[in-house]
Structure formats: C-alpha cells, structure tokens
C-alpha positions in Angstrom: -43.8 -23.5 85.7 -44.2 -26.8 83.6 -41.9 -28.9 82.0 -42.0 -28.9 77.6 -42.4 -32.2 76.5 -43.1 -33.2 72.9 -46.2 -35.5 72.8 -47.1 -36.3 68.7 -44.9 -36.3 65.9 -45.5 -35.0 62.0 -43.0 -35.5 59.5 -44.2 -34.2 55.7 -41.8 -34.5 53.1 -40.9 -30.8 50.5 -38.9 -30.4 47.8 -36.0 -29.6 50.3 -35.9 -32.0 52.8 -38.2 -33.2 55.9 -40.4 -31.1 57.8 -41.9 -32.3 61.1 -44.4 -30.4 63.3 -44.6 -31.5 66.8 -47.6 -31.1 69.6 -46.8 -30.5 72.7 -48.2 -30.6 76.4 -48.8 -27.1 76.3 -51.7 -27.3 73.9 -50.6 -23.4 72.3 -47.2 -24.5 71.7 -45.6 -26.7 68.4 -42.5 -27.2 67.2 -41.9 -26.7 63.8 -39.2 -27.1 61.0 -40.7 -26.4 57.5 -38.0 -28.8 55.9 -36.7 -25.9 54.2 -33.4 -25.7 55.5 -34.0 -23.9 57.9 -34.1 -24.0 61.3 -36.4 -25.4 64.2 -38.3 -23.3 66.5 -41.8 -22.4 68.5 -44.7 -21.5 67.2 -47.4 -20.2 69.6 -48.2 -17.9 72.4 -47.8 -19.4 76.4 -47.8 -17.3 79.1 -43.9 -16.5 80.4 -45.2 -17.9 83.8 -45.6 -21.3 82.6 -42.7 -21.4 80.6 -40.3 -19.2 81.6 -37.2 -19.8 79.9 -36.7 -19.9 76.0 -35.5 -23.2 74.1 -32.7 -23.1 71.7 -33.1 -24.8 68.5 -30.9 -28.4 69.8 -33.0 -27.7 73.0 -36.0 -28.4 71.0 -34.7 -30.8 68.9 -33.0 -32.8 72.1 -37.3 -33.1 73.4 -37.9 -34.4 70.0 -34.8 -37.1 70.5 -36.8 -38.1 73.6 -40.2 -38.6 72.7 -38.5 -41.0 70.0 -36.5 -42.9 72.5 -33.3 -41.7 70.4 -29.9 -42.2 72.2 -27.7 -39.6 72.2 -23.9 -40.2 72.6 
C-alpha cells in the first residue's frame, strides 16, 4: 500500500473560476478540478492494492494544502 502525495501543481484559469490538475506519486493518478464549479476528484486507474482506500473530495484537497505548505486551522 503507498501513501498519495501530490507532487506538481497546475492551476489554468476558465470562464468560471480556477482549475488545477495535480501529479501525483502514483504516476496513473491526478487530481483534477476543471474550475467549473464543480468538484475535485481522481482521474486514473491504480491497482486497489496500492491504494486501497478512496479519497474524499477535502481528502484530496487537504494533500494539495500540503504540498503547498498551507496551514490549516
């Protein structure tokens, strides 16, 4: 089982907002938000034995937070 961990950041402006697209460690995984309004997620296939569990939408986000160095309160 390995750890997710968010290793390059993308941010791309639309005419709704920001997008960002995010590499990961697992080199089949990113996590996307199209800046659409909608919401952020996984895009990719991994095998369930490497990463078992799935990742909520402020789980993702929350890796994001800590490749930036962003404190949370």
């Amino acid at each position: 089982m390995r750890e997710l961990k968010v290793t390059s950041v993308r941010y791309f402006e639309t005419r709704r907002g920001l997008g960002y697209e995010c590499k990961t460690n697992i080199k089949s995984l990113v996590i996307w938000n199209d800046g659409n309004g909608g919401g952020t997620y996984l895009v990719g296939y991994v095998d369930t034995k490497l990463l078992p569990k799935p990742y909520s939408e402020q789980q993702l986000e929350s890796l994001i937070d800590k490749y930036e160095n962003v404190k949370t309160i």
